[in-house]
C-alpha positions as CSV (number, residue, x, y, z in Angstrom):
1,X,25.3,25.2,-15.1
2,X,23.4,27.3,-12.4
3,X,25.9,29.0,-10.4
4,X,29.0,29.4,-13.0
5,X,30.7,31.9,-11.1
6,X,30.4,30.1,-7.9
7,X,32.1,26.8,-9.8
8,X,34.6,29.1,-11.2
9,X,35.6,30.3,-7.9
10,X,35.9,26.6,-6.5
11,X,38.1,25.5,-9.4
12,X,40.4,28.4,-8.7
13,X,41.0,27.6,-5.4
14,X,41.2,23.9,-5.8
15,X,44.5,24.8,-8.2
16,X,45.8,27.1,-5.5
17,X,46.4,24.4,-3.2
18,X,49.7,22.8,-3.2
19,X,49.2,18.9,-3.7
20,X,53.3,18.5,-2.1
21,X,55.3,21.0,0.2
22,X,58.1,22.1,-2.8
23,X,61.6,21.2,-1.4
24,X,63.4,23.7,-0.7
25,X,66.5,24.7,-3.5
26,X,70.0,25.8,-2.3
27,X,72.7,27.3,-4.2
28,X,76.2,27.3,-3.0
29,X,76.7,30.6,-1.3
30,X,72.8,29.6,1.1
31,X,74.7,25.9,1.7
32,X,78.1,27.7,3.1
33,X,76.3,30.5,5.0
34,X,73.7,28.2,6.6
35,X,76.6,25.8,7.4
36,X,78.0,28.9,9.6
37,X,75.3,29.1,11.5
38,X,74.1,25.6,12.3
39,X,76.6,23.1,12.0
40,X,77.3,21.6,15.2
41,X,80.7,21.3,15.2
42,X,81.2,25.3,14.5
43,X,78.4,25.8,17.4
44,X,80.9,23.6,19.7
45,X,83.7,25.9,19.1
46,X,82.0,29.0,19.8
47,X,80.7,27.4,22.9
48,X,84.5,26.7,24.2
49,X,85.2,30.5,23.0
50,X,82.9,31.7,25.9
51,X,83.8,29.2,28.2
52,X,88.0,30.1,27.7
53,X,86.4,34.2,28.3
54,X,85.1,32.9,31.5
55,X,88.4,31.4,32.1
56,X,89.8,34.5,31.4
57,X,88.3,37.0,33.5
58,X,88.7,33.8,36.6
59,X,93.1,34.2,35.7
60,X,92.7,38.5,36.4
61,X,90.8,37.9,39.4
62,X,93.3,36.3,40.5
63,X,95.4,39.1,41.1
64,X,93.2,40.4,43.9
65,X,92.8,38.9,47.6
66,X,90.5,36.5,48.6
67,X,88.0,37.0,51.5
68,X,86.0,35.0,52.8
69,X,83.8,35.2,56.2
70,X,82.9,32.4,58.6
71,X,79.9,32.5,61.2
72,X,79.5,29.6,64.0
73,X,76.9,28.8,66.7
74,X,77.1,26.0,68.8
75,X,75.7,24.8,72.3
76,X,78.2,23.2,74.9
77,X,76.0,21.2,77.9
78,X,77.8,20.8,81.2
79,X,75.4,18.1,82.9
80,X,77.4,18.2,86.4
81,X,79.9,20.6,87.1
82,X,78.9,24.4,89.0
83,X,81.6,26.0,87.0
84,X,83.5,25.6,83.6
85,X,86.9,26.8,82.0
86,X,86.6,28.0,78.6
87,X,89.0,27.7,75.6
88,X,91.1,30.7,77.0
89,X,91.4,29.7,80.3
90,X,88.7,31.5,82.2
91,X,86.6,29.9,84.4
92,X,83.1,30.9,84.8
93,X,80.6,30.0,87.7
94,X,77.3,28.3,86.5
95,X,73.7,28.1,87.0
96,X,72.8,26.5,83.6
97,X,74.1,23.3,82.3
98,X,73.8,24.4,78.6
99,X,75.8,27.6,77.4
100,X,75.3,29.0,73.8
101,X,78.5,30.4,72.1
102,X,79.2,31.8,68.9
103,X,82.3,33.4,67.2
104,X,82.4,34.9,64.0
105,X,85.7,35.6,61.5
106,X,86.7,37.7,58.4
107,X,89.9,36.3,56.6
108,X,92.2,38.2,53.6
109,X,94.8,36.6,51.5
110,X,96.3,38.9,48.9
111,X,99.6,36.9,46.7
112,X,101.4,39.9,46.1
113,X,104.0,38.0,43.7
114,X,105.0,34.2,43.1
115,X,107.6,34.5,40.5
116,X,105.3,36.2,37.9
117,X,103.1,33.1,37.7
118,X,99.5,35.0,37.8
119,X,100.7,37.3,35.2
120,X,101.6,34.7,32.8
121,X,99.0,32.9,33.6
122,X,96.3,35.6,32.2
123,X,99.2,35.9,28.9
124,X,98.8,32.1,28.4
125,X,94.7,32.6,28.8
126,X,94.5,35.3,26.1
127,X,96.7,33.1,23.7
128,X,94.5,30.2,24.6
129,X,91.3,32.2,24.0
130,X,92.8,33.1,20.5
131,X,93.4,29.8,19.1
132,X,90.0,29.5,20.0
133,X,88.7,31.5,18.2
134,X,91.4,30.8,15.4
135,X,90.0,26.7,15.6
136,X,85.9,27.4,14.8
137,X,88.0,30.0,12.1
138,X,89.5,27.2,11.0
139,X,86.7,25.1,11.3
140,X,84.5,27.2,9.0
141,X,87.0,26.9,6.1
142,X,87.4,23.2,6.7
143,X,83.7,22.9,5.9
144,X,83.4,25.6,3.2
145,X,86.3,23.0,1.4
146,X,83.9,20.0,2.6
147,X,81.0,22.0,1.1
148,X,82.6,22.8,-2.3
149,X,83.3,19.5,-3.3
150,X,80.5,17.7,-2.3
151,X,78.8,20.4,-4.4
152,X,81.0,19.7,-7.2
153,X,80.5,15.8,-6.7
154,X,77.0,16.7,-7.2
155,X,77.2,18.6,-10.7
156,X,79.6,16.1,-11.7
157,X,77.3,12.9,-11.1
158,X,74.2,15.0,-11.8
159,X,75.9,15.9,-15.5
160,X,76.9,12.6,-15.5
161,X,73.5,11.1,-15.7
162,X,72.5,13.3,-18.4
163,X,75.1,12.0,-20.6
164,X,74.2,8.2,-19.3
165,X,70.3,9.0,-20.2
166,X,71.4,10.1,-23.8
167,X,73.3,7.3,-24.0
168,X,70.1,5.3,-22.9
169,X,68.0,6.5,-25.2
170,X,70.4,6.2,-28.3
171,X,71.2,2.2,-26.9
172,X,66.6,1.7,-26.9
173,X,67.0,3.0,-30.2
174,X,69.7,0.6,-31.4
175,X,68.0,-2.0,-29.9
176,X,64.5,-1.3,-31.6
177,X,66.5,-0.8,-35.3
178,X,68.1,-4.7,-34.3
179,X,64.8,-5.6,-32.8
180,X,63.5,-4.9,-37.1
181,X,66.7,-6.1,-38.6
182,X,66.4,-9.2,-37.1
183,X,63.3,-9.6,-38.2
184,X,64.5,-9.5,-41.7
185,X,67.3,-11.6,-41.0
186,X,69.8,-8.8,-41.3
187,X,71.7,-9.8,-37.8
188,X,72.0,-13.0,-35.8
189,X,70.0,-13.8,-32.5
190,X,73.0,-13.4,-30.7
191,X,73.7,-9.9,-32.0
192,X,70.6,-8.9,-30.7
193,X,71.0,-9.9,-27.5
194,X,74.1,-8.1,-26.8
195,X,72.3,-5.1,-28.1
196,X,69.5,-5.5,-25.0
197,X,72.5,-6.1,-22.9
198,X,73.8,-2.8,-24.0
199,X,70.4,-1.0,-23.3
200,X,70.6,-2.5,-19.5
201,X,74.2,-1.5,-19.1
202,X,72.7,2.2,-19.7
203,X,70.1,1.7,-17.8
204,X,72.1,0.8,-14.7
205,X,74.8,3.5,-15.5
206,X,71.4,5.8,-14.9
207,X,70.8,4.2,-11.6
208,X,74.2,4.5,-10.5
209,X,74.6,8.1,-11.2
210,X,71.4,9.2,-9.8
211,X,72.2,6.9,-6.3
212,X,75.5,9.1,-6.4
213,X,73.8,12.6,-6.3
214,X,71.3,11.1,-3.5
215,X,74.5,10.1,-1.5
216,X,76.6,13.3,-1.8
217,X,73.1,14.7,-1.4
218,X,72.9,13.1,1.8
219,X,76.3,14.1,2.9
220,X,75.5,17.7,2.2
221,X,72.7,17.6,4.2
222,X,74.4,16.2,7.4
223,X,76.9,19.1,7.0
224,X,74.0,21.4,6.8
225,X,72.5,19.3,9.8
226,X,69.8,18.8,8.4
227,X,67.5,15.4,8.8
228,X,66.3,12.9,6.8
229,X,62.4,15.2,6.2
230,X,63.8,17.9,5.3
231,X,63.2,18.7,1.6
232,X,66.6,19.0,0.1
233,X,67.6,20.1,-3.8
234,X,70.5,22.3,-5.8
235,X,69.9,24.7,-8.0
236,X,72.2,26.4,-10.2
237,X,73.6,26.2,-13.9
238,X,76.3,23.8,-14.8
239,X,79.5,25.1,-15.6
240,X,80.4,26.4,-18.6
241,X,83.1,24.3,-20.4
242,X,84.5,27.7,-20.8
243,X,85.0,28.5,-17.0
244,X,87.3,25.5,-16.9
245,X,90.2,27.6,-18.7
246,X,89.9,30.2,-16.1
247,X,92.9,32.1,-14.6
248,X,94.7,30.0,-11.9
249,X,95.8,31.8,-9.0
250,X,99.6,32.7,-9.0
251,X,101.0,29.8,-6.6
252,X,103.1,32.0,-4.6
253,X,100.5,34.7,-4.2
254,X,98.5,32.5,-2.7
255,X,101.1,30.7,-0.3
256,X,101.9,34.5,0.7
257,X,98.2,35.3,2.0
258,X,98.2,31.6,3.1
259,X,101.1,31.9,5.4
260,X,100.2,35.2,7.2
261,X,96.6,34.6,7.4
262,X,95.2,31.0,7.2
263,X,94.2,29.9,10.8
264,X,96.6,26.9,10.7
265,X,99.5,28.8,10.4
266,X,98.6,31.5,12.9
267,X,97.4,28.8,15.1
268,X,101.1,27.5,14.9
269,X,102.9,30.4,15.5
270,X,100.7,31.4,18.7
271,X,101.6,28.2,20.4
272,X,105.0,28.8,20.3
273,X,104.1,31.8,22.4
274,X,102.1,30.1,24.4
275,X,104.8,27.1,25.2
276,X,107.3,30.5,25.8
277,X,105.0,31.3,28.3
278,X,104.2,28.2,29.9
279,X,108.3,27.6,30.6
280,X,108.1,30.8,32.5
281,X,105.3,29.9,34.5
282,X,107.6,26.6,35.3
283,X,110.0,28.7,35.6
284,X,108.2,30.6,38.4
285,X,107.3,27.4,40.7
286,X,111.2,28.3,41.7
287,X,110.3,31.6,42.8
288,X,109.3,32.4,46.4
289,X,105.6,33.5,47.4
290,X,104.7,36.4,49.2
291,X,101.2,36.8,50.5
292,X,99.4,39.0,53.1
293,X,96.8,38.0,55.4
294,X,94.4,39.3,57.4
295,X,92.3,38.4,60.0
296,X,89.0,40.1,62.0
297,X,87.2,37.5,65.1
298,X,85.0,37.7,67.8
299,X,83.2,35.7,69.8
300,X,81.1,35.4,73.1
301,X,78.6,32.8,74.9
302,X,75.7,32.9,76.4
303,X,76.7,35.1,79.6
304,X,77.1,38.6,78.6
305,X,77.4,39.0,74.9
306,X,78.3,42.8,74.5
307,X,81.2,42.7,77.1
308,X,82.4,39.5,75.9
309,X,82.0,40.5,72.0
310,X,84.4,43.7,73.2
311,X,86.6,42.2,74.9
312,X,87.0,39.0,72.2
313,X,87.4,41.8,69.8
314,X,90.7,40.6,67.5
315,X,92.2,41.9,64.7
316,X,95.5,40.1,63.0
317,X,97.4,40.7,59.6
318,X,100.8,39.3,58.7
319,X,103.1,39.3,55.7
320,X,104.1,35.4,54.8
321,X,106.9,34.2,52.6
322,X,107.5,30.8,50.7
323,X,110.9,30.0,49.2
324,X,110.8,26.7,47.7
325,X,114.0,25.0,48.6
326,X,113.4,21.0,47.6
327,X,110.1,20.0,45.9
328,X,111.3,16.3,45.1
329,X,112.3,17.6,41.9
330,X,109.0,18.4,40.6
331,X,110.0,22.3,39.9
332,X,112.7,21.1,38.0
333,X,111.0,18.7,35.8
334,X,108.2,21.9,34.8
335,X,110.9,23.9,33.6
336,X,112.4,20.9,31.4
337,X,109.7,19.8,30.5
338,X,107.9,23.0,29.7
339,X,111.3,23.7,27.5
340,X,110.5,20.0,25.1
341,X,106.7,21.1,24.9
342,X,108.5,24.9,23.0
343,X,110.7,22.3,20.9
344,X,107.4,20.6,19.8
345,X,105.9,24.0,19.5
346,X,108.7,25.2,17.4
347,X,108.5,21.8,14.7
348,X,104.6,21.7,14.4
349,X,105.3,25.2,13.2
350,X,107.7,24.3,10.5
351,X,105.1,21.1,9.6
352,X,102.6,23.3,9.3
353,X,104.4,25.6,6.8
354,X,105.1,22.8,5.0
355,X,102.1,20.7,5.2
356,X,100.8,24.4,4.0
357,X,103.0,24.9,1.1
358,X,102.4,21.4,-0.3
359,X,98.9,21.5,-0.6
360,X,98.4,24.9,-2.2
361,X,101.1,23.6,-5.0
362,X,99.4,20.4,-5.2
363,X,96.3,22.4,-5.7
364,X,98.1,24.5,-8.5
365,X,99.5,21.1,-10.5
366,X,96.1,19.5,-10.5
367,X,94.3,22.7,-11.5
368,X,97.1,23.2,-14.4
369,X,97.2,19.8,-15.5
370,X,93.3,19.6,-15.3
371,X,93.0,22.4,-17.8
372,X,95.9,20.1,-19.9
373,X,93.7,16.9,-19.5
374,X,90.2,18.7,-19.9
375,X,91.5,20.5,-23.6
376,X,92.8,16.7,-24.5
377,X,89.9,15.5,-23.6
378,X,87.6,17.6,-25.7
379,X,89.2,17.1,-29.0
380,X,89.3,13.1,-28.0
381,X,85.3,13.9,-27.3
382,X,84.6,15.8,-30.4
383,X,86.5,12.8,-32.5
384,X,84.6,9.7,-30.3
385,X,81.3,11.3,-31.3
386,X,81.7,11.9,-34.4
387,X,83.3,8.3,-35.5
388,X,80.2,6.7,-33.1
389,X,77.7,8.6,-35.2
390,X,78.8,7.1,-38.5
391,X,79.5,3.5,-36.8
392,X,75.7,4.0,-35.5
393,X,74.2,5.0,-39.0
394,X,76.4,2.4,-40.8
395,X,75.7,-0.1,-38.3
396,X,71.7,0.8,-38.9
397,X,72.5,0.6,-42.9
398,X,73.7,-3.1,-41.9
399,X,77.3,-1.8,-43.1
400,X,78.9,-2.8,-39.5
401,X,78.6,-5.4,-37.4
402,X,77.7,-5.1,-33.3
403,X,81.1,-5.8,-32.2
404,X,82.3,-2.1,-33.8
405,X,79.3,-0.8,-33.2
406,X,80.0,-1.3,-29.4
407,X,83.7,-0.6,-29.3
408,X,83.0,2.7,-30.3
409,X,80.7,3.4,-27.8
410,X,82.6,2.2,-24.8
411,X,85.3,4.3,-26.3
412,X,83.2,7.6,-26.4
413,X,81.8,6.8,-23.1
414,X,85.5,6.5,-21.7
415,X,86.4,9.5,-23.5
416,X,83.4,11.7,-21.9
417,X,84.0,10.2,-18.4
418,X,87.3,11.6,-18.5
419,X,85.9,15.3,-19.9
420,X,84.0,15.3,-16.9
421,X,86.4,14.3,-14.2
422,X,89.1,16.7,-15.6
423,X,86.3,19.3,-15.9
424,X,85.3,19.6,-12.3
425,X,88.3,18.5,-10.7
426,X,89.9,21.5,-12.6
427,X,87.0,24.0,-11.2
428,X,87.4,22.6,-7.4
429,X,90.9,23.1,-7.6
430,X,90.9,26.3,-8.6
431,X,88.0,27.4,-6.1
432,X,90.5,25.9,-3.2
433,X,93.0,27.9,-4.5
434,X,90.9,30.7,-4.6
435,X,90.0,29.9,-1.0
436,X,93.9,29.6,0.4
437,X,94.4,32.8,-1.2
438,X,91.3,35.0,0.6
439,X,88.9,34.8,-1.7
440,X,85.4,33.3,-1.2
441,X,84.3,30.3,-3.2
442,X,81.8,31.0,-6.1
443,X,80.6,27.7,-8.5
């Protein structure tokens, strides 16, 4: 070789360069903090948060007057007549036919009370802006529960296929030792065949659990917005058997933090306020209106405009009042309505504690009977395995026949299935607890 350094060089580089972009791995805690940041649906919430501030500051403005300041010009043409009368009642020899005018107006209007309304109107805004910001809250724990189990869906089916691929490749080798003993005449044709059938079962048991991770895969990802190009993969070690039998939070500790802090419950109990409020803003459409107004105007046309603009010279203010005495009932159908609508308020907050109380104890029973289910299932496990063990090596020794041999391993397969399912529905459980009761969520 002539240039060995140079070749050396080339080869080095050539390794360096990346055949496939690497998808990018998540763990749980990257999935539920970009969630926060770029799910749409959380993005929508904070949107309506500064839209209700606007909303806001519009209900404390309204405490101040209005003003608001006009300006007209306009030309009046007089084709005949040597003299006209204007709007006041002057009348004015002419030489021209068209006369320019103009006038020009500033106007005040200042509600100094209506029954209170204003005032609660800017109360019922603030409550309004915090169950806002109490629905993305909630929002955001909605999808950190959405998040968790999906993720746990995902161990579970990924775990899953490993124990489906070790059951593949103990059924290929069944089938090759009944592939030899029939060859010797040891089993029947017909043996065989279920043992190839057994080896496609496994093989479509494979399929099916690696189409479920894609799937809940694919879920994740449209909670992460994320499209269908972006490189997507967990990382992380699966659960310890061990982390199954776990403390489970106390039941009424976490209904306690629950009650005085999850978003549904406060979200409850500040629209009861808020329906308060709203009766005494019906309440207030009884009430009479007082307002001041005021007025500055001039005006002239074309024949002297400084004398005229002095002499048009007008300033007005006046103190109105508006006593509602019959509105056709409408007043009256506020107020009694606005009193059903704090009713409603009052029983979506008892729902709510309830709805509340019965999922964090439903919660608790599955966690504590999934412990109960997942120890059963272990020693049922442990026993399936080792009786399919010696059915397989007697079965290879010609000592058993297909039928046991396959009984026993749709019994362990049963038996592991159920290990599984207790096993993570156990851990979710107790991360949802965890969840109601403050804590964050850790897999």
């Amino acid at each position: 070789m002539k240039h060995p350094l140079l070749m050396t060089m080339a080869l080095a580089a050539a390794l360096s360069i990346p055949t496939e972009a690497a998808a990018r791995v998540w763990d749980l805690n990257q999935c539920l903090a970009y969630a926060q940041e770029h799910n749409i649906r959380v993005q929508k919430n904070r949107l309506t948060e500064q839209t209700a501030q606007e909303d806001l500051k519009q209900k404390r403005a309204a405490l101040w007057p209005s003003v608001s300041a006009s300006i007209n010009q306009g030309v009046n043409y007089h084709p005949f007549p040597e003299s006209y009368t204007d709007a006041s009642g002057l009348t004015y020899n002419v030489s021209k036919k068209a006369i320019y005018s103009g006038s020009y107006g500033i106007n005040a209007n200042w509600t100094l009370w209506n029954g209170g309304v204003n005032q609660n109107n800017i109360k019922a805004q603030e409550i309004q802006n915090q169950l806002y910001q109490l629905a993305t809250e909630q929002s955001q724990l909605a999808l950190q529960e959405q998040i968790a189990q999906l993720y746990v869906q995902i161990m579970y089916c990924q775990e899953a296929t490993k124990v489906n691929e070790t059951l593949l490749t103990t059924a290929r080798k069944q089938y090759d030792r009944g592939v030899e003993m029939k060859r010797y005449g040891q089993i029947a044709k017909a043996d065989l065949a279920q043992l190839e059938a057994q080896v496609a079962a496994c093989e479509y048991n494979v399929v099916n659990s690696q189409t479920q991770v894609a799937n809940f895969k694919r879920q994740l990802k449209a909670l992460l917005e994320l499209d269908m190009n972006e490189d997507f993969d967990l990382q992380g070690q699966t659960p310890a058997d061990e982390s199954v039998m776990q403390p489970i939070p106390a039941m009424q500790d976490v209904y306690a933090y629950a009650q005085a802090n999850r978003p549904e419950m406060r979200t409850a109990e500040l629209s009861q306020k808020a329906a308060e409020i709203n009766e005494e803003i019906a309440r207030g459409g009884m009430m009479p209106t007082i307002s001041l107004g005021a007025n500055v105007g001039d005006s002239h046309n074309t024949n002297g405009h400084g004398a005229q603009m002095k002499t048009n010279l007008n300033l007005s203010a006046g103190l109105t009042v508006s006593i509602p005495l019959w509105q056709q009932r409408r007043n009256i159908t506020n107020v009694n309505k606005a009193k059903m609508q704090r009713i409603d308020a009052q029983l979506d907050l008892e729902d709510t504690r309830n709805t509340l109380s019965s999922t964090i104890e439903q919660y608790w029973l599955d966690a504590t009977n999934g412990q109960h289910n997942f120890q059963a299932a272990q020693t049922r496990v442990e026993s399936q395995q080792a009786s399919y063990e010696l059915l397989n090596e007697q079965f290879s020794n010609g000592l058993k026949n297909i039928v046991e041999l396959l009984e026993s391993r749709d019994q362990l397969v049963s038996a592991k299935q159920d290990m599984l399912q207790a096993k993570y529905t156990t851990l979710l459980n107790i991360q949802l607890l965890k969840l109601y009761g403050g804590d964050t969520i850790n897999l």
